[in-house]
C-alpha positions as CSV (number, residue, x, y, z in Angstrom):
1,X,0.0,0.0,0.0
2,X,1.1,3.6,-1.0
3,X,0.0,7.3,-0.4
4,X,0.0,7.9,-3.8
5,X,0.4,6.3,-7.3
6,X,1.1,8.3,-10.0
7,X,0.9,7.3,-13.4
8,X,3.5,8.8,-15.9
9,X,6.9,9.8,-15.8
10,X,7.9,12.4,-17.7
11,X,8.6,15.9,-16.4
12,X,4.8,16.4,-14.8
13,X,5.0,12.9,-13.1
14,X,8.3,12.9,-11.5
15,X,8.0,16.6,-10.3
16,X,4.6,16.0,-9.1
17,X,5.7,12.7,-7.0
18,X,8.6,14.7,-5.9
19,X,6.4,16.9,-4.0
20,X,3.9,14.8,-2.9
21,X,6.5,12.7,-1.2
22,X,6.3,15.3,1.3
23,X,3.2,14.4,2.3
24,X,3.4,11.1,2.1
25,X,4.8,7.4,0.4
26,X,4.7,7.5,-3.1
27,X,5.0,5.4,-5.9
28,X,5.2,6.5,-9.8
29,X,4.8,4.2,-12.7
30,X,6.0,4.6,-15.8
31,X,5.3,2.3,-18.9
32,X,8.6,2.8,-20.5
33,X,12.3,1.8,-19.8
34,X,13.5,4.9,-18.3
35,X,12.0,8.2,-17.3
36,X,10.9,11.3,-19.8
37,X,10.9,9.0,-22.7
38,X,8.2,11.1,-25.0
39,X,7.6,14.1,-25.0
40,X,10.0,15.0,-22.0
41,X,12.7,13.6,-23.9
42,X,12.0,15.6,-26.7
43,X,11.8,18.9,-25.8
44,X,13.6,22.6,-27.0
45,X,14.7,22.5,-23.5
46,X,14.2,26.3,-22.8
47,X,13.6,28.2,-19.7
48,X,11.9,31.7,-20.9
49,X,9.8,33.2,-19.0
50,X,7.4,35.7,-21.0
51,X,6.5,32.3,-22.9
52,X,2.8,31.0,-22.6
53,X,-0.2,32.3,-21.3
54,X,-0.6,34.6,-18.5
55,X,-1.3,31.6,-15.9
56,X,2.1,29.7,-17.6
57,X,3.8,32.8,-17.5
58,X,3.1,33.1,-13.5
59,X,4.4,29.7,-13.1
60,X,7.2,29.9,-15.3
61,X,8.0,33.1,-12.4
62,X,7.7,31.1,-9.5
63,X,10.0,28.4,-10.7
64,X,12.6,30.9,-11.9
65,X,14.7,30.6,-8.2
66,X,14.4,26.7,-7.7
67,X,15.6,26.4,-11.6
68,X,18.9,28.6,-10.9
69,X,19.5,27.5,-7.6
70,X,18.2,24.3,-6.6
71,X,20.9,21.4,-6.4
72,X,23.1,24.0,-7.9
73,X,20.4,24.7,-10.3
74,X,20.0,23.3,-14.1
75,X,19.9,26.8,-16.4
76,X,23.0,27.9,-18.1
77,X,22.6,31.1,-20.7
78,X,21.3,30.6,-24.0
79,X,19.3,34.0,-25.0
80,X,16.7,34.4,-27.2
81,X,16.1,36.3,-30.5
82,X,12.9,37.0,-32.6
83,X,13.6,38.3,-36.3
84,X,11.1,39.4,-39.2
85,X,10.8,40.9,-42.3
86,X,8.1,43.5,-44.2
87,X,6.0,40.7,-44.8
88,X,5.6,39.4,-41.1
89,X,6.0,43.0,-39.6
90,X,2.4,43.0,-37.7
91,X,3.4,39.5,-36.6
92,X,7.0,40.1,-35.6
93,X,5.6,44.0,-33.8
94,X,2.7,41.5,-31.7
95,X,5.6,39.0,-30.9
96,X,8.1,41.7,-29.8
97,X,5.3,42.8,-27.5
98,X,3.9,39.8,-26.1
99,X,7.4,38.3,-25.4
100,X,8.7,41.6,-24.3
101,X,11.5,41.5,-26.0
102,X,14.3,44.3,-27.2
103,X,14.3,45.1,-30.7
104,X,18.1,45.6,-31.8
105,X,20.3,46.6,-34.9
106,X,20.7,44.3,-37.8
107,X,24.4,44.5,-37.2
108,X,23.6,43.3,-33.9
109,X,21.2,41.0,-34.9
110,X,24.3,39.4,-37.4
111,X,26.7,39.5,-34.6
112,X,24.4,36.7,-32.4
113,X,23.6,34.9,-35.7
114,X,25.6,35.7,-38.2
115,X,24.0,33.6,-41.0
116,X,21.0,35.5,-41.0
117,X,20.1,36.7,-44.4
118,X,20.1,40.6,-44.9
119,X,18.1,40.6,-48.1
120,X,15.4,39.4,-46.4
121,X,15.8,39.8,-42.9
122,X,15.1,43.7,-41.9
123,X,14.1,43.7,-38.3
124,X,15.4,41.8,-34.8
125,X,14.7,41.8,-31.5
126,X,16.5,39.8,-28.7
127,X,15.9,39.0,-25.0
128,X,19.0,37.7,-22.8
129,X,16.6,36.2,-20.0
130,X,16.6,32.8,-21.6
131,X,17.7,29.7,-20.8
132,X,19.0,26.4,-21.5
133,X,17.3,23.5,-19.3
134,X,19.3,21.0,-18.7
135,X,16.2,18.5,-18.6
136,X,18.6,15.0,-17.8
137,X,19.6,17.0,-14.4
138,X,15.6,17.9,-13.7
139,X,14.4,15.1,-13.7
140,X,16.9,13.1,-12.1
141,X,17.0,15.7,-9.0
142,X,13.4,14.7,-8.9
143,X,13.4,11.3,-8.6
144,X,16.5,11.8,-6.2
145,X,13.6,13.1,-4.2
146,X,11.0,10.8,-4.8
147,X,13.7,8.1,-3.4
148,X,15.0,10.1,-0.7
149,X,11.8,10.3,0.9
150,X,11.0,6.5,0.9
151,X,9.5,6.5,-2.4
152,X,9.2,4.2,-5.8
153,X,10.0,4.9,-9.4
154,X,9.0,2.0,-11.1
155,X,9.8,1.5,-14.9
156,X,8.3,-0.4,-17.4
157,X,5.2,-0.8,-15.7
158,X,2.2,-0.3,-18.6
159,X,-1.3,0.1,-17.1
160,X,-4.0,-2.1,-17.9
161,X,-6.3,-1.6,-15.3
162,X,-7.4,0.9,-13.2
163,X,-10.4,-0.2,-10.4
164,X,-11.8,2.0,-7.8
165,X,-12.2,0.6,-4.2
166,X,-13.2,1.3,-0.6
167,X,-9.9,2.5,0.2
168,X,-9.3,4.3,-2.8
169,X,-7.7,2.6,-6.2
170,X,-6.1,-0.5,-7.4
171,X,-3.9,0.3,-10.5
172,X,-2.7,-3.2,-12.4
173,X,0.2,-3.4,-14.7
174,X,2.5,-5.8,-16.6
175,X,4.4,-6.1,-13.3
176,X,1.9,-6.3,-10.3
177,X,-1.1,-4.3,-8.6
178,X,-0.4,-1.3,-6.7
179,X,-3.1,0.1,-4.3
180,X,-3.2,3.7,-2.5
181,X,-6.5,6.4,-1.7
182,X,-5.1,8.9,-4.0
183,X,-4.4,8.6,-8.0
184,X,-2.3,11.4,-10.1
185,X,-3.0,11.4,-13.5
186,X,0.5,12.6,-14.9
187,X,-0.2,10.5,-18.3
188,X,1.2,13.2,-20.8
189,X,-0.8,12.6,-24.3
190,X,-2.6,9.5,-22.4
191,X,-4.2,11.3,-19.5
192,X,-7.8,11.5,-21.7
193,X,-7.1,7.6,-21.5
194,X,-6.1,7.2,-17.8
195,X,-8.9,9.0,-17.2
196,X,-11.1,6.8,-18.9
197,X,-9.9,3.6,-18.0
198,X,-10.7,5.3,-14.5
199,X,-14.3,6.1,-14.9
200,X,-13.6,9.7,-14.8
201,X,-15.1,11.8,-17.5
202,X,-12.0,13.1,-20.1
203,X,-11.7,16.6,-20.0
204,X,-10.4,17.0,-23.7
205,X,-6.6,17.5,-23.8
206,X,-5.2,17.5,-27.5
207,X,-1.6,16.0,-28.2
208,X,-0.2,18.3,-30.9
209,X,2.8,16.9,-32.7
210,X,6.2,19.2,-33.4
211,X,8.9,17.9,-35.1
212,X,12.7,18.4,-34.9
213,X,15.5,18.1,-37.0
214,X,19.1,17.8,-35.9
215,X,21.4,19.7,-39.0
216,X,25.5,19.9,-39.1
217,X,26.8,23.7,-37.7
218,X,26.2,26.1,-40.3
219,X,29.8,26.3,-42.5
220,X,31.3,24.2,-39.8
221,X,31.0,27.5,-37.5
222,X,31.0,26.9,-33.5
223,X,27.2,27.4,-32.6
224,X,27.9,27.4,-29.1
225,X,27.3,30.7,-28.2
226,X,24.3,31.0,-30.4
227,X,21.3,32.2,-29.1
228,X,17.6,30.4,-30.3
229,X,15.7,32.1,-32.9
230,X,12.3,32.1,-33.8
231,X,11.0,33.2,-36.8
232,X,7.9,35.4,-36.7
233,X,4.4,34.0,-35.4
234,X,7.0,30.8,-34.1
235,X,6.7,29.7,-37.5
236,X,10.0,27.7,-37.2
237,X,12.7,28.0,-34.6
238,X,16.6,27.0,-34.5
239,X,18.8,26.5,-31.4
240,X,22.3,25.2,-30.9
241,X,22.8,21.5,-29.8
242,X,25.7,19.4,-29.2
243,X,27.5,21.5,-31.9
244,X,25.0,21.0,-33.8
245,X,21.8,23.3,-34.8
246,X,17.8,21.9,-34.6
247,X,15.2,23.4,-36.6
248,X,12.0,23.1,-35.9
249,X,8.7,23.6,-38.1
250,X,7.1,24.3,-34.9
251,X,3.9,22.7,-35.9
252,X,0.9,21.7,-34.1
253,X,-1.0,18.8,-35.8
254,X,-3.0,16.8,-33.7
255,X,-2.6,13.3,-33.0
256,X,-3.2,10.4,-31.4
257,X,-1.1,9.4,-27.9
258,X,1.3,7.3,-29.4
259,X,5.2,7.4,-29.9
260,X,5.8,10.1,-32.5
261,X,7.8,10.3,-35.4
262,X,8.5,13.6,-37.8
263,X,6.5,13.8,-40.4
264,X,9.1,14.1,-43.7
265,X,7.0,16.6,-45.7
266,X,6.2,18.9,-42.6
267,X,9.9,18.9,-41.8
268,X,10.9,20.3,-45.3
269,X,8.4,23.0,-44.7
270,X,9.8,24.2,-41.7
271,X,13.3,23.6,-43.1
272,X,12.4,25.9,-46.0
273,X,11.1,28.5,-44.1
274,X,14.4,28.3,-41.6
275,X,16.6,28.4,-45.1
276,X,14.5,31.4,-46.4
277,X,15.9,33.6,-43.5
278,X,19.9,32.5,-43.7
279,X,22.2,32.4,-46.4
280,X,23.3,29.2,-45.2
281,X,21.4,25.8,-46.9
282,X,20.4,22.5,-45.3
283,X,22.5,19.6,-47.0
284,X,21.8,17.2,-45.0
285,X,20.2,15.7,-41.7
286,X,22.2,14.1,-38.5
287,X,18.8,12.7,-37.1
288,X,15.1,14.0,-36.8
289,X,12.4,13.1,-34.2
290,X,9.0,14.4,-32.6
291,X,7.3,14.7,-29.5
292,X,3.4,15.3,-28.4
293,X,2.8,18.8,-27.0
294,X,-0.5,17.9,-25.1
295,X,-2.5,21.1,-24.8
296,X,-5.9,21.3,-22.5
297,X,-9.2,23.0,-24.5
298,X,-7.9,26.7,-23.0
299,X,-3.9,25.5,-23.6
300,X,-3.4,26.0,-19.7
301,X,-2.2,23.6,-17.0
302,X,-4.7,21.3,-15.4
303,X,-3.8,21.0,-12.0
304,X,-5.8,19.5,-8.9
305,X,-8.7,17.1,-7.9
306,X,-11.5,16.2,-10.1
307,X,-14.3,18.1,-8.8
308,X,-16.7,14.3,-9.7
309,X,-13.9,12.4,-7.2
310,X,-11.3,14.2,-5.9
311,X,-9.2,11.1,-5.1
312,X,-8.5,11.2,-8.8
313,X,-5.9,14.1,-9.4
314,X,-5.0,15.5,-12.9
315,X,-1.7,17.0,-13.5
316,X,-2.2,17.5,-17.1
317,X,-2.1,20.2,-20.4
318,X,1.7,21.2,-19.7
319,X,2.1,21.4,-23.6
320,X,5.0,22.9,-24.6
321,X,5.6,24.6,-21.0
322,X,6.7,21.3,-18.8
323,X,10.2,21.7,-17.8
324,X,10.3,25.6,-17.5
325,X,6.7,25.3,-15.2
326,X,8.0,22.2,-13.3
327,X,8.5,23.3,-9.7
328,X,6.1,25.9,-9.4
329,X,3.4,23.9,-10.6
330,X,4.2,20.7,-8.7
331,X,4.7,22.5,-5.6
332,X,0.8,24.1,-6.5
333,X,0.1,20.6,-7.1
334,X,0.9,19.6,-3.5
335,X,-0.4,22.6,-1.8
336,X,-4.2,21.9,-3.2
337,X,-3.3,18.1,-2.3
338,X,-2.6,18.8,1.4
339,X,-4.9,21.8,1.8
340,X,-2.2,24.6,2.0
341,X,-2.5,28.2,0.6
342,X,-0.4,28.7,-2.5
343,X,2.2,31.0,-2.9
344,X,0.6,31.9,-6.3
345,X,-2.1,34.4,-7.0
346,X,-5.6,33.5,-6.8
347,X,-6.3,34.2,-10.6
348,X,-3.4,31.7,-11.4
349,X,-4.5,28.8,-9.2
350,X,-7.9,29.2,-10.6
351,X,-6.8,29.1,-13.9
352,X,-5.4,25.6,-13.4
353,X,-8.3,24.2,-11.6
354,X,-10.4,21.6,-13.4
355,X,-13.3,22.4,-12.1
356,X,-13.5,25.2,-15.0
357,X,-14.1,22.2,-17.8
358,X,-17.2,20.8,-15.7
């Protein structure tokens, strides 16, 4: 018997059991091999923190400290920069805005990324208040907590079965039965599913697919120093990666929960539109991938009991916002869970509630 079981774990899950280990024994399961294996394992991995909605954004805030400092923290500078041209200047001037971001100089602009095409790049803008996530480190300081506190991270442990009883539930899997009063639902693209297969009513998230491509440096150059760069409207993005560059359509087609693969056509798309901006072509590929970005109907968090049994706990919808939102919403998470007042303001934790899709 256990506190709490909580099924999924990729950044959500492990974060969420984390804190909840606090309060009381706790055992994750997670159907895969090893932890973050879809869409956790396949992310940007960018801490900015204008980026989302205004409830993501407020988390994104409140997890700024633990992020730089926690276990020596996991952020090391990476930098951000929007550029435009005529034909996406109401685009770029709402993104500029939104993201609140520094428009600078073309020369400047050339400086950070110097392949950056002139003839068609007129306008730049560049934030320095952006991070790179080291994700591996995240998640592992996580389950370093899960463990430290007495609890389980059990692998390769697929759900197929999910029965409520007088004490609580009894979750069955391909390795054995595990029983506790409380069940978190930190299924990623499968938490409409979990749901389900716990007679709870599905609340409608969408899994939106985005797919990556790995590309040699540009001219052999070091990227290093590089910083990401989105074209306007986020209609592709490139950051540096292991020497390398990825380049990113930045797409959201809808999907199934499944184990995702790029899409070849979408890729060349968002490939063309990166090339379009630089004077440096795409020869050739090192590897490509994709991940499901699972959004909730209103593309915000889902965070707390269902209002129908609150014994069933959703920590769902983190899209594209997972590792950047990770300890402030975990640690919201826990605070509903054991009855506490948040740190966070009222209009936040509201906007994470559930109880605003019943």
């Amino acid at each position: 018997m256990t506190d709490f079981i909580i099924i999924g774990g990729g950044i959500a899950g492990i974060s969420a059991a984390a804190r909840l280990s606090h309060l009381g024994r706790v055992t994750l399961l997670e159907r895969e091999g090893a932890l973050g294996y879809h869409a956790s394992g396949r992310s940007a991995a960018l801490f900015e923190e204008t980026y989302g909605k205004p409830s993501v954004v407020a988390l994104n805030r409140a997890s700024k400290s633990y992020h730089m400092t926690e276990n020596g923290g996991v952020l090391s500078p990476r930098g951000i920069m929007l550029v435009g041209s005529p034909a996406t200047a109401e685009v770029f001037d709402h993104d500029l805005k939104t993201m609140e971001m520094d428009p600078v100089t073309m020369a400047e602009a050339l400086r950070l990324f110097p392949i950056l095409d002139p003839a068609v790049v007129d306008r730049a803008a560049w934030h320095s208040e952006a991070w790179d996530i080291d994700t591996d480190r995240l998640i592992q300081n996580f389950a370093r907590e899960v463990r430290g506190n007495g609890g389980q991270v059990v692998t390769g442990a697929e759900v197929t079965g999910i029965t409520r009883t007088a004490l609580g539930w009894q979750v069955l899997t391909t390795l054995d039965a595990y029983d506790a009063p409380i069940l978190v639902n930190a299924a990623g693209a499968w938490v409409d599913v979990v749901a389900g297969m716990a007679g709870i009513k599905p609340l409608g998230f969408t899994p939106l697919r985005r797919s990556m491509a790995r590309i040699p440096a540009p001219g052999g150059r070091d990227v290093s120093a590089w910083p990401m760069v989105f074209g306007a409207g986020e209609d592709w993005y490139a950051k540096p990666d292991a020497g390398a560059l990825i380049v990113s359509p930045a797409e959201e087609d809808p999907a199934e929960p499944h184990d995702a693969w790029a899409d070849d056509m979408v890729l060349a798309e968002g490939l063309a539109r990166y090339e379009a901006h630089v004077t440096e072509p795409v020869t050739r590929l090192l590897s490509s991938w994709a991940g499901l970005r699972t959004f909730s109907p209103d593309r915000q968090l889902v965070l707390g009991p269902d209002p129908a049994n609150p014994a069933f706990v959703w920590c769902a919808g983190q899209g594209g916002y997972g590792f950047q939102t990770s300890p402030a919403a975990s640690q919201l998470l826990a605070d509903i869970v054991a009855g506490r007042a948040s740190d966070l303001d009222a209009e936040t934790v509201a906007a994470t509630n559930p109880g605003r899709f019943r």
